[in-house]
PABA-799677 format. One record per atom (N, C-alpha, C, O): residue in one letter; atom name; z, x, y. Coordinates in Angstrom, 3 decimals, decimal comma, always signed. Example, Ala and Ser with C-alpha at 12.3 -4.5 7.8 and 13.67 -1.06 7.14 Angstrom:
REM residues 2
+------+------+----------+----------+----------+
! rest ! atom !       up !     east !    north !
+------+------+----------+----------+----------+
!    A !    N !   +7,800 !  +13,190 !   -5,690 !
!    A !   CA !   +7,800 !  +12,300 !   -4,500 !
!    A !    C !   +7,800 !  +13,200 !   -3,300 !
!    A !    O !   +8,465 !  +14,236 !   -3,319 !
!    S !    N !   +7,080 !  +12,850 !   -2,250 !
!    S !   CA !   +7,140 !  +13,670 !   -1,060 !
!    S !    C !   +7,870 !  +12,900 !   +0,030 !
!    S !    O !   +8,039 !  +13,409 !   +1,138 !
+------+------+----------+----------+----------+
This chain:
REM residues 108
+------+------+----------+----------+----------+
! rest ! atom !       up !     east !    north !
+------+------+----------+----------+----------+
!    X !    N !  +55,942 !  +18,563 !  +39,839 !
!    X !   CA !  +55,238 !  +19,797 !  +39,602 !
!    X !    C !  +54,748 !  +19,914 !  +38,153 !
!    X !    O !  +53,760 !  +20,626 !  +37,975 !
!    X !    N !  +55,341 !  +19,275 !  +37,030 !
!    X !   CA !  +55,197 !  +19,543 !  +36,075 !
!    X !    C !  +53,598 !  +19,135 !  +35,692 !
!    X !    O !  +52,736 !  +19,934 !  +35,324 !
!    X !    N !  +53,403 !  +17,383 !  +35,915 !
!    X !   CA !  +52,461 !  +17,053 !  +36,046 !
!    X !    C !  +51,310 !  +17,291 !  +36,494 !
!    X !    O !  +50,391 !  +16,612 !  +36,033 !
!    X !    N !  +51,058 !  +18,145 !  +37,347 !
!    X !   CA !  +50,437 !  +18,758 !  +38,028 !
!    X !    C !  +50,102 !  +20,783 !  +37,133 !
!    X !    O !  +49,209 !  +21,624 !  +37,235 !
!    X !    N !  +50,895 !  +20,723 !  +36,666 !
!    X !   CA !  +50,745 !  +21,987 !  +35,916 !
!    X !    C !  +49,981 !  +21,393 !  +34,674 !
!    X !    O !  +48,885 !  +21,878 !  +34,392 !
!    X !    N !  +50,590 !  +20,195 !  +33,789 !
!    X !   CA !  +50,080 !  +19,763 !  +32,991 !
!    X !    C !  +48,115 !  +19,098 !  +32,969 !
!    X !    O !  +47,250 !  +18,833 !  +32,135 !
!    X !    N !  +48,240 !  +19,105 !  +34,021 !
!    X !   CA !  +46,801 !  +18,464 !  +34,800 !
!    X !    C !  +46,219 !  +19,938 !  +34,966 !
!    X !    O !  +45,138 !  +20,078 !  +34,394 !
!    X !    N !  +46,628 !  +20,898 !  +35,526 !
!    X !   CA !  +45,497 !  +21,996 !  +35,404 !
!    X !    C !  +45,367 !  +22,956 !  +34,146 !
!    X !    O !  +44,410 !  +23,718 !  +34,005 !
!    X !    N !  +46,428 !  +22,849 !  +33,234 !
!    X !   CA !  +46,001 !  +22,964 !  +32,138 !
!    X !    C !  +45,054 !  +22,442 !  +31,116 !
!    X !    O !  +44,492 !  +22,991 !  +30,169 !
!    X !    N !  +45,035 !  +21,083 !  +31,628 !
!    X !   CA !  +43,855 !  +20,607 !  +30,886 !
!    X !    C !  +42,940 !  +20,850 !  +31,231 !
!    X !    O !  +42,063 !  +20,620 !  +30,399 !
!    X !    N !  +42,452 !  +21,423 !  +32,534 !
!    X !   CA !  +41,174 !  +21,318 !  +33,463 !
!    X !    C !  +41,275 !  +22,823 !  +32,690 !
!    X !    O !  +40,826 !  +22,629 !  +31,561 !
!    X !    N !  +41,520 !  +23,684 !  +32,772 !
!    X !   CA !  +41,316 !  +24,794 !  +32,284 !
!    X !    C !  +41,298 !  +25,093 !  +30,950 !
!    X !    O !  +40,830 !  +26,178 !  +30,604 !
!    X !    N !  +41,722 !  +24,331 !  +30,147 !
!    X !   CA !  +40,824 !  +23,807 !  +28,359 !
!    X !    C !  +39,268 !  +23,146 !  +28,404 !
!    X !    O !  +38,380 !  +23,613 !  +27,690 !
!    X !    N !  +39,063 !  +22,153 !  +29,201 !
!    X !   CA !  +38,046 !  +21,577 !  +29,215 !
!    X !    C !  +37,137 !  +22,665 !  +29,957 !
!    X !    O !  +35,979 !  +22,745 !  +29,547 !
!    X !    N !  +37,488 !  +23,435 !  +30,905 !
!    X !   CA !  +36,403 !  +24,617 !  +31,234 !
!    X !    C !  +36,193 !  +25,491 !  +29,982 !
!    X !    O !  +35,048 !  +25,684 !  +29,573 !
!    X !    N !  +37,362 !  +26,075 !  +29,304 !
!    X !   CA !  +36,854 !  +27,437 !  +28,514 !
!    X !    C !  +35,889 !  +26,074 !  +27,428 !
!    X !    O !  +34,918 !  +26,621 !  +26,904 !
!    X !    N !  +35,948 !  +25,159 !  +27,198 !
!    X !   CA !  +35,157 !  +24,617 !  +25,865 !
!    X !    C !  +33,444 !  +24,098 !  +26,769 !
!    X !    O !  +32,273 !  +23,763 !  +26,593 !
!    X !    N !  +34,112 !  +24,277 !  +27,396 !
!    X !   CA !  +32,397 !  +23,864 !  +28,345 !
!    X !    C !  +31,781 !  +25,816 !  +28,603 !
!    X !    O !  +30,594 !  +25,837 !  +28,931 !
!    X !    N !  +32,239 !  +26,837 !  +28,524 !
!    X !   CA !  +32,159 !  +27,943 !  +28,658 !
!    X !    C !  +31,247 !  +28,511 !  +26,761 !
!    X !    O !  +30,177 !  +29,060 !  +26,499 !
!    X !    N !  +32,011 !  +28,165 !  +26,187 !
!    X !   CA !  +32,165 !  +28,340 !  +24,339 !
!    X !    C !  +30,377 !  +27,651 !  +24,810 !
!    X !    O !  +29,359 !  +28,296 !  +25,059 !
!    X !    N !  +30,578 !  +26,249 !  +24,786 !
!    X !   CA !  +29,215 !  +25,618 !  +24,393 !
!    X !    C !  +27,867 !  +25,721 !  +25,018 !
!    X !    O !  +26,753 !  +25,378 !  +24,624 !
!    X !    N !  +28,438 !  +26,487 !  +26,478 !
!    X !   CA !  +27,456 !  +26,881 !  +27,141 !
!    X !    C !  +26,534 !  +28,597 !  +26,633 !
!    X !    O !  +25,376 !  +28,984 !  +26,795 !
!    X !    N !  +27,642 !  +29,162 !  +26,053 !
!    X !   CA !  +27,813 !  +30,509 !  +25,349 !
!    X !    C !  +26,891 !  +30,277 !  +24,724 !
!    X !    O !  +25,797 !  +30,807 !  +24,919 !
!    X !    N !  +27,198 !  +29,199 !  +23,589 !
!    X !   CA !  +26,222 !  +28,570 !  +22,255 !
!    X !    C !  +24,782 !  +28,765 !  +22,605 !
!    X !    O !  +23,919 !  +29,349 !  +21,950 !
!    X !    N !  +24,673 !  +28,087 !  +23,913 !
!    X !   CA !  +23,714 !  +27,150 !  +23,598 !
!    X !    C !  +22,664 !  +28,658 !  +24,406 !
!    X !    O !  +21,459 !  +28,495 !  +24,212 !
!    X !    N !  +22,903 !  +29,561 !  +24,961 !
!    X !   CA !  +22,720 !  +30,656 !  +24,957 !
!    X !    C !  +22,478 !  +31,699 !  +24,130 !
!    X !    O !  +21,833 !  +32,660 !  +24,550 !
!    X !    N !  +22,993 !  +31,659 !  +22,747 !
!    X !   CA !  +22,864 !  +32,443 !  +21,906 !
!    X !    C !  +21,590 !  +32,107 !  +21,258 !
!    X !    O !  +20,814 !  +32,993 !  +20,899 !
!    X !    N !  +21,364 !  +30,939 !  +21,108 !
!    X !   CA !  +19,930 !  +30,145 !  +20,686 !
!    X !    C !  +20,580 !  +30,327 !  +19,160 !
!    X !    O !  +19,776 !  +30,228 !  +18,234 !
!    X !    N !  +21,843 !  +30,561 !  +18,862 !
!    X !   CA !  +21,905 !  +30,097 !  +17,260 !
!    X !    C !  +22,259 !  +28,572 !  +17,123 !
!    X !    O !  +23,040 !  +27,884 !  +17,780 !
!    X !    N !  +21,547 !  +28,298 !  +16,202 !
!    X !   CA !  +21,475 !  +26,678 !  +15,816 !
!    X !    C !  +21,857 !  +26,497 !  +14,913 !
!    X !    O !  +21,501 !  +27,078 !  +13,888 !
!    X !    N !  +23,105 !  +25,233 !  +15,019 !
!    X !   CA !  +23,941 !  +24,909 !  +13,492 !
!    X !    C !  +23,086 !  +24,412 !  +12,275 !
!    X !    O !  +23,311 !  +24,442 !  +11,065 !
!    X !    N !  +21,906 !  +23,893 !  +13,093 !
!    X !   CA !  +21,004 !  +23,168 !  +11,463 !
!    X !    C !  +20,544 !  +24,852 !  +11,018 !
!    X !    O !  +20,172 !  +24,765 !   +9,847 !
!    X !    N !  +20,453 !  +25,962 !  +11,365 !
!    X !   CA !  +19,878 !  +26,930 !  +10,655 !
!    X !    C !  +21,600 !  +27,779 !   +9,736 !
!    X !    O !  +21,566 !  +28,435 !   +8,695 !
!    X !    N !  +22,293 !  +27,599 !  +10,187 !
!    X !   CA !  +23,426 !  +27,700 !   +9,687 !
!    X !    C !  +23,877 !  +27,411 !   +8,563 !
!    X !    O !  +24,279 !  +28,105 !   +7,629 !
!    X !    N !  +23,731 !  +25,776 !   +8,800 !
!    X !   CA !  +23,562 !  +24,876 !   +7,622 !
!    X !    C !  +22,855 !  +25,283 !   +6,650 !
!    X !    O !  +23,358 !  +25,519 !   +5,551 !
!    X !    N !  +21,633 !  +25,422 !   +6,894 !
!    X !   CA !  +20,242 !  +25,636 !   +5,859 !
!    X !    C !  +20,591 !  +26,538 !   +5,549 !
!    X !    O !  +20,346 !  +26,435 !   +4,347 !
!    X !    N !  +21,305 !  +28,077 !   +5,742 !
!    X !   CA !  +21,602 !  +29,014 !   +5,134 !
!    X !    C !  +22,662 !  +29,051 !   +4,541 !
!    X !    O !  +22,743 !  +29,971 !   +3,728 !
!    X !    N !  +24,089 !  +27,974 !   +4,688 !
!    X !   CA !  +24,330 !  +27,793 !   +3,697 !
!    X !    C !  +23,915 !  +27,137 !   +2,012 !
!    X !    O !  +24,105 !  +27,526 !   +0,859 !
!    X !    N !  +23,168 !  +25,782 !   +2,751 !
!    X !   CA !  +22,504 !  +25,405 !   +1,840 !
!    X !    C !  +21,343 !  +26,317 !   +0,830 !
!    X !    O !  +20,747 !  +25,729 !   -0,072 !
!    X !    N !  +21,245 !  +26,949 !   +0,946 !
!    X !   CA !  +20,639 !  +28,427 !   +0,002 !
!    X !    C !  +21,317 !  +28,930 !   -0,179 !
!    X !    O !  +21,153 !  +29,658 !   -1,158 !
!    X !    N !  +22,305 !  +29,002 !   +0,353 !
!    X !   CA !  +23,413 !  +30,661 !   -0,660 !
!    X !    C !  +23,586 !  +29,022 !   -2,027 !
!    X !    O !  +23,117 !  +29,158 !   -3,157 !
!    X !    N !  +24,278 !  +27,706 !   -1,614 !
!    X !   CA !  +24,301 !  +27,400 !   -2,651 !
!    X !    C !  +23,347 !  +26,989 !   -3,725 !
!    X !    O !  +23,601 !  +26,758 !   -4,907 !
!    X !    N !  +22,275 !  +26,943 !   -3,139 !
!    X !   CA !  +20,775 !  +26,310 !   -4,224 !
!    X !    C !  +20,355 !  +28,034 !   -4,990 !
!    X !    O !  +20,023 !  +28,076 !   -6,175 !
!    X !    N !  +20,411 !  +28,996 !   -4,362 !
!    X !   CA !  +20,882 !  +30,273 !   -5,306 !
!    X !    C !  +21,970 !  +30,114 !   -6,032 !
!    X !    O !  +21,533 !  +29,645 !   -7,083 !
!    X !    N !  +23,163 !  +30,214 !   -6,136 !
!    X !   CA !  +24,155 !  +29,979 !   -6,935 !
!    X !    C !  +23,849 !  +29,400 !   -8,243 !
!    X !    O !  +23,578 !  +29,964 !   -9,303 !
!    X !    N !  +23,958 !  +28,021 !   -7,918 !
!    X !   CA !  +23,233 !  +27,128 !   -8,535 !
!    X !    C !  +21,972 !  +27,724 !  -10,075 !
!    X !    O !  +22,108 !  +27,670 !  -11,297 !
!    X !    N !  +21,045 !  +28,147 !   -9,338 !
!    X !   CA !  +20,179 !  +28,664 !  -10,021 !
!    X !    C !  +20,576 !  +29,444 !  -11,097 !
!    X !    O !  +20,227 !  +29,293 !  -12,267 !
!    X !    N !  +21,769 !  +30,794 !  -10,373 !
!    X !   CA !  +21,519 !  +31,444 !  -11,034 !
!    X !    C !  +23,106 !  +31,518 !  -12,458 !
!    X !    O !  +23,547 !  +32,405 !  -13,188 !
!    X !    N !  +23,440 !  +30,136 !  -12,218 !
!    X !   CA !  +24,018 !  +29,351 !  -13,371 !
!    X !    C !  +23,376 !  +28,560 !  -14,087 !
!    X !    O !  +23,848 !  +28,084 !  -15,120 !
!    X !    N !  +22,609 !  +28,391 !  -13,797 !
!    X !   CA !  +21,478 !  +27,823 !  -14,888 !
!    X !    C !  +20,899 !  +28,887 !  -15,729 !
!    X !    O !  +20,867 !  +28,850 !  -16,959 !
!    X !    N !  +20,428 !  +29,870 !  -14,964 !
!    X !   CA !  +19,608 !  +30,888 !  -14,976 !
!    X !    C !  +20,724 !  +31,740 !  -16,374 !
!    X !    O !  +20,340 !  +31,936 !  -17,527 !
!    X !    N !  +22,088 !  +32,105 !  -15,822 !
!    X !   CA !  +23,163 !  +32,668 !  -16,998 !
!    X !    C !  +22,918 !  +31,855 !  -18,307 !
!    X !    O !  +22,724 !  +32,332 !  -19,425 !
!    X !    N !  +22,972 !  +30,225 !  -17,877 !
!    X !   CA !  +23,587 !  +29,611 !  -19,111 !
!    X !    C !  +21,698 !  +29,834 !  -20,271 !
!    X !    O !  +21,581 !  +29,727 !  -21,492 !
!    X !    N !  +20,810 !  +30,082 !  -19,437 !
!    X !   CA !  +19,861 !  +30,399 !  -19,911 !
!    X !    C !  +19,611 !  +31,488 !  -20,924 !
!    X !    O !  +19,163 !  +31,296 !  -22,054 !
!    X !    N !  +19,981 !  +32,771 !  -20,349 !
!    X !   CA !  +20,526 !  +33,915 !  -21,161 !
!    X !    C !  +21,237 !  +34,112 !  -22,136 !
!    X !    O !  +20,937 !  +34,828 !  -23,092 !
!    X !    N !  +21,878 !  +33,723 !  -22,045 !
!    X !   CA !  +23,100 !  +33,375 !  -23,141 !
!    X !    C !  +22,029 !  +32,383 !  -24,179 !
!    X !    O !  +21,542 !  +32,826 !  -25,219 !
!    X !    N !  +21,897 !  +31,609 !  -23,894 !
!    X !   CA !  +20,813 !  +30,973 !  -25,326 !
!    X !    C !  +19,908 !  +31,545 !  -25,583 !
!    X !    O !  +19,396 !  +31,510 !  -26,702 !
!    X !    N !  +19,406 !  +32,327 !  -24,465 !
!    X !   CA !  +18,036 !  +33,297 !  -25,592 !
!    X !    C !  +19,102 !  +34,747 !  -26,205 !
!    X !    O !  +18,917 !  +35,044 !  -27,385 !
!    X !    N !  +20,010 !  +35,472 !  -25,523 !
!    X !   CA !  +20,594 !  +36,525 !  -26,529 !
!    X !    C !  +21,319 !  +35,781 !  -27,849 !
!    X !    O !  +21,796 !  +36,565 !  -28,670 !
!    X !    N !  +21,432 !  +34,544 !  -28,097 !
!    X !   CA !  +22,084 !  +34,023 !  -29,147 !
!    X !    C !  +20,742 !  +33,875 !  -30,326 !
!    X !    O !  +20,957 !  +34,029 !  -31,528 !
!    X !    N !  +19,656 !  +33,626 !  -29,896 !
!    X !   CA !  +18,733 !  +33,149 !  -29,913 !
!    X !    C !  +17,978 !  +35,008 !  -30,826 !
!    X !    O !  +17,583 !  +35,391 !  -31,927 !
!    X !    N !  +18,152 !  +35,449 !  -29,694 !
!    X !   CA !  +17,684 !  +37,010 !  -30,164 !
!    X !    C !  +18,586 !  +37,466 !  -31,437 !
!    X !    O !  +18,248 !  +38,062 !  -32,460 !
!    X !    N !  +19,489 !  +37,116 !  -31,136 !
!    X !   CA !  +20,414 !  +37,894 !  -32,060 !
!    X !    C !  +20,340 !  +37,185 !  -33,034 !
!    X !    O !  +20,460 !  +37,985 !  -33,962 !
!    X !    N !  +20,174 !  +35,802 !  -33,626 !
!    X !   CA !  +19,489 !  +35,004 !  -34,946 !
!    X !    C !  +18,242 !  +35,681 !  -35,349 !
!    X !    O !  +17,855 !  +35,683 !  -36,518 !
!    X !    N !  +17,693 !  +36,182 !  -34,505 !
!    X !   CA !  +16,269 !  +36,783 !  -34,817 !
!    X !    C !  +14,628 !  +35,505 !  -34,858 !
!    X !    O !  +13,515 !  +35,477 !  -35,384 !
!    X !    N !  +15,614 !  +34,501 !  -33,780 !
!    X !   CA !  +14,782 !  +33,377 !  -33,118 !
!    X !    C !  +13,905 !  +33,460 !  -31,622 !
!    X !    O !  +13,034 !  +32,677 !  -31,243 !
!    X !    N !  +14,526 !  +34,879 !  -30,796 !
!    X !   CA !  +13,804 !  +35,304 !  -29,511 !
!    X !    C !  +13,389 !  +36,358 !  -29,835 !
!    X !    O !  +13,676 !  +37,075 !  -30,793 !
!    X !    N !  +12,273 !  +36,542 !  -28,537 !
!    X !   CA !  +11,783 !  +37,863 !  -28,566 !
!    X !    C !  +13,000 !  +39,240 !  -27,516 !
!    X !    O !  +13,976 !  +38,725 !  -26,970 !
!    X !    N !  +12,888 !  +40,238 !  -27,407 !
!    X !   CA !  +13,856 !  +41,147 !  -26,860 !
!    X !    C !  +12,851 !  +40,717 !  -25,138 !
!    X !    O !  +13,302 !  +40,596 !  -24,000 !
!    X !    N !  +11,740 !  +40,620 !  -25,533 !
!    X !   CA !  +10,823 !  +40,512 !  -24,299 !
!    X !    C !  +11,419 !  +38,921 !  -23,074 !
!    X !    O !  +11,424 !  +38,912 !  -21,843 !
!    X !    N !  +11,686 !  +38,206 !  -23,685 !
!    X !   CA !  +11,925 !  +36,818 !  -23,813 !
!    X !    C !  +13,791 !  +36,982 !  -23,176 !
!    X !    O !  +14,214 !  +36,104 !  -22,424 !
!    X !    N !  +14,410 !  +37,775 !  -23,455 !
!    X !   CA !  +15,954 !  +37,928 !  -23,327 !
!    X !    C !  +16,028 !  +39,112 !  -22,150 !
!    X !    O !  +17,010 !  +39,325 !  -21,438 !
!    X !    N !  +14,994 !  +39,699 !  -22,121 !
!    X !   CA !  +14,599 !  +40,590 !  -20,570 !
!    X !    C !  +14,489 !  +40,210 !  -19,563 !
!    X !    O !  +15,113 !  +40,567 !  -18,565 !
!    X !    N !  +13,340 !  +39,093 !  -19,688 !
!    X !   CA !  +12,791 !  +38,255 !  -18,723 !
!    X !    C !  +14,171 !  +37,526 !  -18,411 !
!    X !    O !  +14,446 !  +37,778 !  -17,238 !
!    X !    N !  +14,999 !  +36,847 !  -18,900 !
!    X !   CA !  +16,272 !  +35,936 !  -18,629 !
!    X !    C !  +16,871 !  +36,399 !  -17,554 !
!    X !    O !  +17,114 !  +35,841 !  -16,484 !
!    X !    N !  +17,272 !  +38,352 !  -18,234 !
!    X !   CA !  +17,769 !  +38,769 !  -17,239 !
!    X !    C !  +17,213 !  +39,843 !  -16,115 !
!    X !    O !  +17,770 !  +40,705 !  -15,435 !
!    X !    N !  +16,212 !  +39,506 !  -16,210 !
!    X !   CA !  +15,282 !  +39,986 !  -14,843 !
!    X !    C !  +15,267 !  +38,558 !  -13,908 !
!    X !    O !  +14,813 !  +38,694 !  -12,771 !
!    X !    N !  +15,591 !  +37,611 !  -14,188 !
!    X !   CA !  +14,976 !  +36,694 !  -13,401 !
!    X !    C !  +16,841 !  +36,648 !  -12,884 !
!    X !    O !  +16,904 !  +36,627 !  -11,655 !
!    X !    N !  +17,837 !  +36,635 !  -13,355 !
!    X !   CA !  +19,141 !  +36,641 !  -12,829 !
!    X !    C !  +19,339 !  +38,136 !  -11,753 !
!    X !    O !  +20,022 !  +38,357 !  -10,753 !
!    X !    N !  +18,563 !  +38,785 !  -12,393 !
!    X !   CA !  +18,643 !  +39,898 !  -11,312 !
!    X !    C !  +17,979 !  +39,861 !   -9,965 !
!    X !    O !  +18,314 !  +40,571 !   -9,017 !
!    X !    N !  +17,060 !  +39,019 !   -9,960 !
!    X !   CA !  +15,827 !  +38,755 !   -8,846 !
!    X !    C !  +16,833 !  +37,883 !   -8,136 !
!    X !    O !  +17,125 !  +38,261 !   -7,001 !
!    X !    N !  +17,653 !  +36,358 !   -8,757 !
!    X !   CA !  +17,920 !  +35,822 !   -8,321 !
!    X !    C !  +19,711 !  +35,942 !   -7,069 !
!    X !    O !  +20,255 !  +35,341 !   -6,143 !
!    X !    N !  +19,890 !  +37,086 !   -7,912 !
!    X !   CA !  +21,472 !  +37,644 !   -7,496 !
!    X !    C !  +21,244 !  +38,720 !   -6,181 !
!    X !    O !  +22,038 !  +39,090 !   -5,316 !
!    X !    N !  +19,551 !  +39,114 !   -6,457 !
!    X !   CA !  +19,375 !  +40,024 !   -4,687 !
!    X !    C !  +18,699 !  +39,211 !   -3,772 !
!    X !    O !  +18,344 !  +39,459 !   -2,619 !
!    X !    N !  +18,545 !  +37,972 !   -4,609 !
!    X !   CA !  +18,277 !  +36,382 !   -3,276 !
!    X !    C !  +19,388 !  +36,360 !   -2,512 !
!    X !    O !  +19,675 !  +36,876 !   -1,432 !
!    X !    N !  +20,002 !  +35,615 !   -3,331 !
!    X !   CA !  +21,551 !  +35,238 !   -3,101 !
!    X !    C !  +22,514 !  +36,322 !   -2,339 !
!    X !    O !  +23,592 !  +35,922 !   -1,899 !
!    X !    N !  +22,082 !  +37,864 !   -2,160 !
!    X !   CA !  +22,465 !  +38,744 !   -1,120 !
!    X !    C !  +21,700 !  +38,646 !   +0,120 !
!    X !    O !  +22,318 !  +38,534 !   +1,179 !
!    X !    N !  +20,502 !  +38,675 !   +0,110 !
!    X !   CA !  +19,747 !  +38,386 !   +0,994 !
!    X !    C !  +20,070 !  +36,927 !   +2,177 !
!    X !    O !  +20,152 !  +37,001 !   +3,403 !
!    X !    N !  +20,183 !  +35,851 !   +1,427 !
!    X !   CA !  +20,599 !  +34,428 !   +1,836 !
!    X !    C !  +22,105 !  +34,970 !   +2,349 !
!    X !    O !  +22,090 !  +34,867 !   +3,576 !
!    X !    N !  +23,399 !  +35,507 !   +1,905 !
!    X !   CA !  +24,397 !  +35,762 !   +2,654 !
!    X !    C !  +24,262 !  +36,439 !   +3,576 !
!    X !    O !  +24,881 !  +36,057 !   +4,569 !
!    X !    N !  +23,579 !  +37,496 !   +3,701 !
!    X !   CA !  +23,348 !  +38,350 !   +4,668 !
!    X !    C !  +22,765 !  +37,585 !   +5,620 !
!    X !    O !  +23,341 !  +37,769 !   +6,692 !
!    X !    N !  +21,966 !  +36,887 !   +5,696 !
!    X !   CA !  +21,260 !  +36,009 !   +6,913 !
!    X !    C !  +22,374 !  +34,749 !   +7,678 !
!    X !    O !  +22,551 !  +34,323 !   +8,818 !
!    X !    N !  +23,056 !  +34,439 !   +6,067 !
!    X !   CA !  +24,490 !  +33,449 !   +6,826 !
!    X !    C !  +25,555 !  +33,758 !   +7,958 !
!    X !    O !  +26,068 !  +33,169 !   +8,909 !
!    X !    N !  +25,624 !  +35,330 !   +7,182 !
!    X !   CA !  +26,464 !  +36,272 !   +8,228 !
!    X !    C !  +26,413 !  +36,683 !   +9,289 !
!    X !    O !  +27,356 !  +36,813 !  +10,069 !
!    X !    N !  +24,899 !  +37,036 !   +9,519 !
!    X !   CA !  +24,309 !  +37,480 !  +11,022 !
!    X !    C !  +24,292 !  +36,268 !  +11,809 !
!    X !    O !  +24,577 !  +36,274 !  +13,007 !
!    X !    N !  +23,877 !  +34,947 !  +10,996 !
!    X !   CA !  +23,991 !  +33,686 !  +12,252 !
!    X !    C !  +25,272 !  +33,367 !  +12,222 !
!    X !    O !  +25,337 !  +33,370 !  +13,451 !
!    X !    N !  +26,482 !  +33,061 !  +11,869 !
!    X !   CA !  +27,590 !  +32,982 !  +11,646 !
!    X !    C !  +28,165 !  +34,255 !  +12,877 !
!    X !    O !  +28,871 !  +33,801 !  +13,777 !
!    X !    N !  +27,967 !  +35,281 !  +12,898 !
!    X !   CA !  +28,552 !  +36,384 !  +13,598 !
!    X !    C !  +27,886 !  +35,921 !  +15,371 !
!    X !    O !  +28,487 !  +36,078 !  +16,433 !
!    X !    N !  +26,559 !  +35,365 !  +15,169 !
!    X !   CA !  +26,061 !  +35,169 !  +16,407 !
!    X !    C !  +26,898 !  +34,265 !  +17,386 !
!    X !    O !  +27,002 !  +34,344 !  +18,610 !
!    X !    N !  +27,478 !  +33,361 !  +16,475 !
!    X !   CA !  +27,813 !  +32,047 !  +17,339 !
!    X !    C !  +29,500 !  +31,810 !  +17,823 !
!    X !    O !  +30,304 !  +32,355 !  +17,067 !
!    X !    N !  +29,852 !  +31,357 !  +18,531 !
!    X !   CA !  +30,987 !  +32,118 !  +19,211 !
!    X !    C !  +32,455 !  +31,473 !  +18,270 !
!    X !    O !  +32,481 !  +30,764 !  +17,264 !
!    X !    N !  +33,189 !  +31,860 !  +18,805 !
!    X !   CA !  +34,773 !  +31,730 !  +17,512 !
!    X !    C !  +34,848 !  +30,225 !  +17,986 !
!    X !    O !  +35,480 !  +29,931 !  +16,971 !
!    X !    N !  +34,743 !  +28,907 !  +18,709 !
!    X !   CA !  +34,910 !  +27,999 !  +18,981 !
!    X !    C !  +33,998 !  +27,306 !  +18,089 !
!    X !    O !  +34,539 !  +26,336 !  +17,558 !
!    X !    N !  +32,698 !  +27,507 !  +17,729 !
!    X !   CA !  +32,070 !  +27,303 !  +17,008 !
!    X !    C !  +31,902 !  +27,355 !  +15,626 !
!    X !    O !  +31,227 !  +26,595 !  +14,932 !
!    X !    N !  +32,877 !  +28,756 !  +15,125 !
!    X !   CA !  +32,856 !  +29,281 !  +13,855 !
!    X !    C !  +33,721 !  +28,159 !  +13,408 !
!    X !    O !  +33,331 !  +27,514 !  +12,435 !
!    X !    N !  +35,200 !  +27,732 !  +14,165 !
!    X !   CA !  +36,273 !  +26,907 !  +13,240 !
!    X !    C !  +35,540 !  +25,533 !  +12,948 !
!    X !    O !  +35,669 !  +25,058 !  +11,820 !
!    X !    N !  +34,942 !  +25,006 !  +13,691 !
!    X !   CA !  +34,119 !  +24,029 !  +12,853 !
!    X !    C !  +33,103 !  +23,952 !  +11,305 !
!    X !    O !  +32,918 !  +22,987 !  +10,564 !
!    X !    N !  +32,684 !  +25,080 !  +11,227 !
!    X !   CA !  +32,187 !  +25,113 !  +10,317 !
!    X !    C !  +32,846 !  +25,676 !   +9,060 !
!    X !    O !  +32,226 !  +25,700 !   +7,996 !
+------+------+----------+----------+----------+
């Protein structure tokens, strides 16, 4: 009997994961867009560490009386543009991430 219990337990794992992927493939969310939205939250990131370490040399820069105040604005206007990307890009990670079912999520 045991064997036999052990045998329809598996048959009934291999259904719920054939259930999950059928779910998936239903939702029409796609891991390469997943991907790609991670890959932008980090190519934002990214940026906008460049973008800091940028700032920081023009307020050093300003404060020698070597930048303009115009010039140390722009630095941080462009970190500000880049930090409501980088909300934008999570927010889109989240909604496809939320779409796709919990069998799916632990992989990624």
């Amino acid at each position: 009997m045991e064997v036999i219990d052990l045998e329809i337990q598996r048959v009934e794992k291999q259904i719920e994961a054939l259930e999950a992927a059928y779910e998936d493939a239903q939702s029409g969310t796609d891991m390469e867009q997943v991907n790609s939205a991670r890959i932008e939250i980090n190519r934002i990131a990214n940026q906008i560490d460049t973008a800091t370490t940028t700032k920081n040399r023009t307020e050093e820069l300003y404060n020698e009386g070597m930048a303009t105040l115009v010039e140390l604005e722009q630095s941080l206007a462009y970190i500000n543009q880049l930090q409501s990307s980088l909300g934008i890009a999570q927010s889109t990670y989240n909604q496809l991430v939320k779409e796709i079912s919990e069998n799916v999520r632990k992989k990624i």
